[in-house]
C-alpha positions in Angstrom: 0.0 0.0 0.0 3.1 2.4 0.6 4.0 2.0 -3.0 0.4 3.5 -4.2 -0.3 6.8 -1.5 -3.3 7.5 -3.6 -5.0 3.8 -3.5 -4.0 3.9 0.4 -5.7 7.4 0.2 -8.8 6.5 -1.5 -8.9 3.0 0.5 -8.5 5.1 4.0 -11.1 8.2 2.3 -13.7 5.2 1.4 -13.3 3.5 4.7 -13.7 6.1 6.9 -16.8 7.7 5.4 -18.4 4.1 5.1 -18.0 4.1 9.1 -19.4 7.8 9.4 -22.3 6.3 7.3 -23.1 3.2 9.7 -21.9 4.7 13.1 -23.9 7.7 12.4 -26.9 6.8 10.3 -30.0 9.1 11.3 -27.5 11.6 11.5 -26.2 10.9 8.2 -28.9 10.4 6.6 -30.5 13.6 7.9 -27.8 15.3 6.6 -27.6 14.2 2.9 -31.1 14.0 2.8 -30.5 18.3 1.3 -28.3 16.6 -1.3 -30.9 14.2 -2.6 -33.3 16.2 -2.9 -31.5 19.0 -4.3 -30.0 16.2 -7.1 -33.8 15.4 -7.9 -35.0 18.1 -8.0 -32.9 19.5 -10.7 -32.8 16.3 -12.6 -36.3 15.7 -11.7 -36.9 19.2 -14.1 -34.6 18.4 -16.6 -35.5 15.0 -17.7 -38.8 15.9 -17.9 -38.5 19.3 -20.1 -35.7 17.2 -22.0 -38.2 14.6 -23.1 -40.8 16.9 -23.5 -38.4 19.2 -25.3 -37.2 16.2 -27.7 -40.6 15.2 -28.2 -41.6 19.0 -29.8 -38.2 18.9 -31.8 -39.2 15.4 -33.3 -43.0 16.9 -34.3 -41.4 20.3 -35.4 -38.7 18.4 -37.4 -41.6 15.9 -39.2 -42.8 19.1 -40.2 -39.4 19.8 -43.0 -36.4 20.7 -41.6 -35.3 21.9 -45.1 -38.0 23.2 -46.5 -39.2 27.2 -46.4 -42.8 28.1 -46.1 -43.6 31.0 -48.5 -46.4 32.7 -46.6 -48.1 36.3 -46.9 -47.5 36.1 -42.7 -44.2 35.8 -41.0 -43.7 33.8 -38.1 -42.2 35.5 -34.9 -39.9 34.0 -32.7 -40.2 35.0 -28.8 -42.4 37.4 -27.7 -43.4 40.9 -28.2 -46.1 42.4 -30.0 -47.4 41.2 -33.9 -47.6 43.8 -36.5 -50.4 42.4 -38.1 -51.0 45.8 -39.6 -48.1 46.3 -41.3 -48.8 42.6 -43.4 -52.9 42.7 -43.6 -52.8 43.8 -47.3 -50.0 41.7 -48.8 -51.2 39.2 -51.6 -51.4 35.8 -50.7 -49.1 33.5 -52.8 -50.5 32.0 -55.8 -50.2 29.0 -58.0 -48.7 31.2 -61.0 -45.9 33.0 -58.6 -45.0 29.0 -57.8 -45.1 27.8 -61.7 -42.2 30.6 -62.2 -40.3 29.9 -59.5 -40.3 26.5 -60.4 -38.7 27.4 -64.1 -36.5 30.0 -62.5 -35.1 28.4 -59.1 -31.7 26.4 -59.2 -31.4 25.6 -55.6 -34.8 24.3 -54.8 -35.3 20.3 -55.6 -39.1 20.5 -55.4 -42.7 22.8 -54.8 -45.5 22.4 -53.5 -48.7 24.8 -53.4 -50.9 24.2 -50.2 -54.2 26.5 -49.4 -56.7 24.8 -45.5 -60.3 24.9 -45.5 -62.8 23.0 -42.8 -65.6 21.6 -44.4 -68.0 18.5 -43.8 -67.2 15.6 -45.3 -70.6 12.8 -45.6 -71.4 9.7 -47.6 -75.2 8.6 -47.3 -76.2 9.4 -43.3 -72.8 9.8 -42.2 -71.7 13.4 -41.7 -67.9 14.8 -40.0 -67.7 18.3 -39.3 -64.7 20.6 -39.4 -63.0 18.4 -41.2 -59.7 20.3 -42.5 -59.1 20.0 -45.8 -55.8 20.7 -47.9 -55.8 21.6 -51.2 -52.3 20.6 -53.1 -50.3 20.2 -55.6 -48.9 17.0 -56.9 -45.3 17.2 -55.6 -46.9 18.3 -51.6 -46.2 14.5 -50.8 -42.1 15.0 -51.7 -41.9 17.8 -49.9 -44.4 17.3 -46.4 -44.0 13.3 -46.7 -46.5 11.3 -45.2 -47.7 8.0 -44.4 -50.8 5.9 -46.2 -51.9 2.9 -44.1 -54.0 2.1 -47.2 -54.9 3.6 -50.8 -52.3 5.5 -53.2 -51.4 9.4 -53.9 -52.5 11.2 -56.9 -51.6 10.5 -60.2 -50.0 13.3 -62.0 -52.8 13.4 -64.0 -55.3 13.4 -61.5 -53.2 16.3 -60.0 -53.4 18.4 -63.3 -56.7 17.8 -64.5 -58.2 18.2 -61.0 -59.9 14.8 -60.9 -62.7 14.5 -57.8 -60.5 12.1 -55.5 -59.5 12.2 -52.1 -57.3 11.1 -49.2 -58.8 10.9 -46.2 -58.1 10.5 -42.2 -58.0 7.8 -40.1 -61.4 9.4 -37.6 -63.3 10.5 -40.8 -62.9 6.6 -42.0 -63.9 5.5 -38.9 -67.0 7.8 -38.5 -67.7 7.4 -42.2 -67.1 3.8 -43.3 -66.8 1.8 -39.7 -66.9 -1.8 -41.2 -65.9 -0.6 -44.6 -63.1 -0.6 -46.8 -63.0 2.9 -48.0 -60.8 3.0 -50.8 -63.1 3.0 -54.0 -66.1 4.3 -52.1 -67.7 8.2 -52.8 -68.2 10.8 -50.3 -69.3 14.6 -50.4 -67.7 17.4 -50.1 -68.1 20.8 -51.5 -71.5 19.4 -52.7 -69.2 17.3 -54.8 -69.0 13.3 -54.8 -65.4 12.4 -54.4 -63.4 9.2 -55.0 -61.8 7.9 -51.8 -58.4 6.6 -53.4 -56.0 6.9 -49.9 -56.6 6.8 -46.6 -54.1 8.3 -43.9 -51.9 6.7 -41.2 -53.5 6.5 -37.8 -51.1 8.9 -35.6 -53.2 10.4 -32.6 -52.8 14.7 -31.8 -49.4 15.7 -31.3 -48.4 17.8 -28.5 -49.6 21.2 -30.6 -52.9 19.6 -30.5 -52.7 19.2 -34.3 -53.6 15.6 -36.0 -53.6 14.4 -39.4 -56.9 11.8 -38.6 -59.4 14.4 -39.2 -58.3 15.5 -42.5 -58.2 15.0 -46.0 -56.1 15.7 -48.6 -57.4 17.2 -52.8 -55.8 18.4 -55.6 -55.7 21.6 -56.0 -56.9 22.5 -59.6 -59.8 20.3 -58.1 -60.2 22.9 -54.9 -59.4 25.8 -57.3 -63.2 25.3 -59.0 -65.4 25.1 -56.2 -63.9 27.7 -54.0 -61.6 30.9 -54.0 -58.8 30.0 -53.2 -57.2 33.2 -53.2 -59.1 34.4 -50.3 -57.1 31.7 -48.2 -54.2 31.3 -46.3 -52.0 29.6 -49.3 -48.9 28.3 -49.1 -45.9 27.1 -51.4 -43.6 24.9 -50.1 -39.6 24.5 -51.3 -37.9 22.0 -50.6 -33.7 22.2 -50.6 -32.0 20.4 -53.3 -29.3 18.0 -51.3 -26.4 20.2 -49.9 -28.0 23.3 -50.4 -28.8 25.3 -46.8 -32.0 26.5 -46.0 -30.2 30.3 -46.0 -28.8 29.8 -49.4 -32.6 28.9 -50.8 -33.9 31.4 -48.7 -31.6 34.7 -50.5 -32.4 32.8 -54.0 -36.3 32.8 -53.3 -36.1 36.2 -51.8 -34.9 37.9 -55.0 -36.9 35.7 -57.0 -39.9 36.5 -55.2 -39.0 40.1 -55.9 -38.7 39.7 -59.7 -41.7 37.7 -59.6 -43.8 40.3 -57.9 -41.6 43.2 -59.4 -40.7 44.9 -56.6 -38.5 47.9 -56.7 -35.1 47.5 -54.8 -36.6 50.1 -52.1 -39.4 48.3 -51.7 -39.8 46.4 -48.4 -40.5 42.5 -49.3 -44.7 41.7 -49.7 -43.9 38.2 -48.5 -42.6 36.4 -45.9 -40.1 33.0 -46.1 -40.6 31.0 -42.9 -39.1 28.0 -41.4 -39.1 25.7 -38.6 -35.9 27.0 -37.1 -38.1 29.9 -35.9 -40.6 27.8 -33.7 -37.1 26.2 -32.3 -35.7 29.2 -32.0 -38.7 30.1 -29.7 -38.4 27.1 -27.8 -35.1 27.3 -27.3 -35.8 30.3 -25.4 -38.7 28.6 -23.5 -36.3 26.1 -22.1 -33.4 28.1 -21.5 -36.4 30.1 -18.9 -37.3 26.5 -17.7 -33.1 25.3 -17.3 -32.7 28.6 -15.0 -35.9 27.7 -12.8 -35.1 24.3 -12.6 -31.6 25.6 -11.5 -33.1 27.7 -8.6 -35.5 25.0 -7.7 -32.7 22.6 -6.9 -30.4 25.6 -5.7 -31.8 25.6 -2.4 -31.9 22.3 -1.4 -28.8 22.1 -2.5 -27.5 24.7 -0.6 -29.1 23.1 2.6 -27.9 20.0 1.5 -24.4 21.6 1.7 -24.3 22.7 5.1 -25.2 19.1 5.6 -22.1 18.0 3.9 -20.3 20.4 5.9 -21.7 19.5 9.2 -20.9 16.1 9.3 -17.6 16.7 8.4 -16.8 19.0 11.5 -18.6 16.9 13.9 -16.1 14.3 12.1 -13.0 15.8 12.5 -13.8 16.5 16.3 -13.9 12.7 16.7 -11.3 11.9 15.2 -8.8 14.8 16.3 -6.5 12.2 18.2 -6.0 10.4 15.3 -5.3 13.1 13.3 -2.7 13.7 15.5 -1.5 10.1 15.4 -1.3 10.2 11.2 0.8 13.5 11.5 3.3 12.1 14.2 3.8 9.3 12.0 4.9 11.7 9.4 1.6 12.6 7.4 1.6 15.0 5.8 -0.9 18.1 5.9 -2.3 17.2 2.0 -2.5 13.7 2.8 -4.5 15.2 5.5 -6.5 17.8 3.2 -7.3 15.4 0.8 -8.7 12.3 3.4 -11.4 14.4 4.3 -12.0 15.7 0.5 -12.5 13.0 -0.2 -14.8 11.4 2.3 -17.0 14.6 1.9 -17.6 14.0 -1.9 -17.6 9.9 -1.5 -20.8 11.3 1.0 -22.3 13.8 -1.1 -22.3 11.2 -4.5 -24.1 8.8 -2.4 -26.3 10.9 -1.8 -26.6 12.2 -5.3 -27.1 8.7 -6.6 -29.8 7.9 -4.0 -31.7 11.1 -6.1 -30.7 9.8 -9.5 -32.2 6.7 -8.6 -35.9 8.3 -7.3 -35.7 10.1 -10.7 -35.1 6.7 -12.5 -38.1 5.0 -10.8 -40.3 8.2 -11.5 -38.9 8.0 -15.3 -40.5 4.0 -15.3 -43.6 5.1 -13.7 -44.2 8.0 -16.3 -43.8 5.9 -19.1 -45.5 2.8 -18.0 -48.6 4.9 -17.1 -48.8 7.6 -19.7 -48.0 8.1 -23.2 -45.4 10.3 -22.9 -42.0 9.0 -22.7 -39.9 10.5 -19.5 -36.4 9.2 -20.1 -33.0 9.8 -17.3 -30.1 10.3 -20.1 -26.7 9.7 -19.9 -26.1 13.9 -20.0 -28.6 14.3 -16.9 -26.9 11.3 -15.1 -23.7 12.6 -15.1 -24.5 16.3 -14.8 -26.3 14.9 -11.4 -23.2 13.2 -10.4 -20.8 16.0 -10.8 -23.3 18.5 -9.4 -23.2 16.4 -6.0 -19.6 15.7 -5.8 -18.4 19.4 -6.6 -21.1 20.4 -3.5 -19.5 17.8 -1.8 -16.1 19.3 -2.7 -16.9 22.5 -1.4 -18.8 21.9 1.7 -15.6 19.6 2.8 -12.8 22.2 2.4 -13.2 24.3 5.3 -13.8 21.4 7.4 -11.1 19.5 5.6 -8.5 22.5 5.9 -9.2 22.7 9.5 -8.2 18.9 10.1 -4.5 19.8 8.0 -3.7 22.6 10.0 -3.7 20.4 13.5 -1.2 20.8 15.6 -0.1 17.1 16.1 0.5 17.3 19.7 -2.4 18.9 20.4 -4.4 16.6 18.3 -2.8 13.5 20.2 -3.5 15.3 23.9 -7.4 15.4 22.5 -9.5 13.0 24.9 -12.7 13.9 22.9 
């Protein structure tokens, strides 16, 4: 053991706080009791808004991570007030803007034109309201993929001739055609009978409240002759060609857009080119709020938790003063002393810290087992927990391990406590 001071150190650190713990054990316990729920408490908050977070990155991302909205509204990140006045009177975007920046764009790999309405969709005495509707172009299912439990998409000629079929939703199937298969059957909409040719993955709402079950999906030029579709909220959609960044498409469309729309070069833009990275952008304010409360949260238990640390650390060098003195006559040295008592204090304030890792864990199993949402303790959270409580531990053992080096050995020896 001579030949290794730093095993004999760590053997002597372990051994000696293991005997604190079971000599001492309300006491003990009491007194990391701060560190626990300090460590679970902050992880507690971060797993949670971690998941959660991941969660809304995974919906947001399903949305097109590389693809720009071309809106007449812009999105705003953060908060403040919306000049709604200043973009009231723009023109909406229209299927004629999107055919010439389809012959002119270089950067863009495909477009899509997409215009929402809510309708009713029946067949015989079957009626859903408020169904929402989406009106699009033929290449909408390359650029916002999505899944068909059953069916097909368009046909490019069904796109361009505006044929009278439809995709529809998982809950208008199942409120429409219960023990039917609905692919060949009719239903109405727009006063229109309408070929059921897909029919749309079951997926539940999301956590924006938004699901794809009660929809359906139309081509456009079918939309474009039984309602205006200029008096809604259109959309076109570009998709990045591969290895071509959402800012380089963006400046391309922007002065397209302009030359499209002829805008003079002093002219503000009559359009706005959104993306997801703004909603992220917002939520990466949102949790940076929730990081600092979950901080303050845990602070204070922390903090008691400390003085815990600290506590039982004193009360330990008093009983064990004599023996302090004892190590020093037989030539240890103050360090060895210093670092001894480090040591134990962080060995303490870990076990502690693990005990509220591992109430975290359980609450992680319970979550998911009972609830849909997925509560997961990651690697990142583990270890931040585990540093968190050994660098509290660190510092709430340094006064009392700096007290214990500077003992006078005969004094410490002539100690009867």
């Amino acid at each position: 053991m001579t030949r290794f001071p730093l095993l004999r150190l760590l053997n002597e650190s372990l051994r000696f706080a293991v005997v604190a713990l079971m000599v001492n054990k309300v006491r003990t316990v009491l007194s990391l009791l701060g560190i626990t729920i300090g460590i679970f408490s902050i992880i507690a908050v971060f797993s949670v808004f971690d998941s959660l977070e991941n969660t809304i990155r995974t919906e947001i991302n399903s949305l097109g991570d590389n693809v720009l909205f071309i809106q007449k509204w812009p999105w705003m990140a953060g908060g403040g007030d919306y000049p709604w006045w200043k973009y009231w009177q723009r023109p909406e975007p229209s299927l004629q803007e999107m055919a010439e920046l389809e012959r002119r764009a270089n950067s863009a790999k495909a477009f899509a034109f997409m215009v929402g309405t809510s309708r009713s969709i029946s067949s015989g005495t079957a009626t859903v309201e408020g169904v929402s509707v989406n009106a699009v172009s033929h290449e909408y299912a390359e650029v916002m993929p999505f899944d068909l439990e059953a069916g097909r998409y368009f046909t490019p000629l069904e796109s361009q001739s505006g044929r009278n079929v439809i995709i529809i939703g998982a809950q208008v199937r199942e409120a429409i055609f219960p023990d039917t298969d609905p692919i060949g059957q009719s239903v109405k909409v727009f006063g229109r009978r309408m070929e059921v040719i897909g029919l749309l993955r079951k997926q539940g709402e999301n956590l924006f409240g938004n699901s794809n079950d009660k929809s359906a999906i139309i081509p456009v030029n079918f939309a474009r002759n039984v309602m205006d579709i200029r008096e809604r909220g259109t959309n076109i959609v570009v998709k990045a060609k591969p290895g071509i960044s959402n800012a380089e498409l963006r400046d391309e469309l922007t002065g397209l857009m302009r030359s499209v729309r002829k805008l003079k070069p002093a002219a503000e833009d009559n359009f706005a080119i959104n993306e997801m990275d703004l909603i992220n952008k917002s939520f990466d304010q949102l949790f940076g709020v929730i990081a600092i409360v979950g901080w303050i949260i845990g602070g204070f238990s922390l903090l008691v938790g400390g003085f815990g640390i600290a506590n039982i650390m004193f009360v330990s060098v008093k009983e064990r003063t004599s023996q302090i003195g004892i190590q020093k006559a037989l030539g240890a040295k103050n360090y060895f002393i210093l670092v001894q008592f480090l040591l134990e204090a962080v060995f303490l304030a870990v076990m502690g810290g693990i005990v509220g890792l591992a109430i975290v864990f359980l609450l992680a199993l319970g979550v998911s087992s009972a609830t849909s949402f997925t509560l997961t303790l990651s690697l990142q959270n583990i270890l931040l927990g585990l540093f968190v409580s050994g660098f509290i531990g660190l510092l709430s053992g340094f006064l009392p391990a700096w007290s214990a080096s500077r003992l006078d050995p005969v004094e410490a020896m002539r100690s009867n406590f």
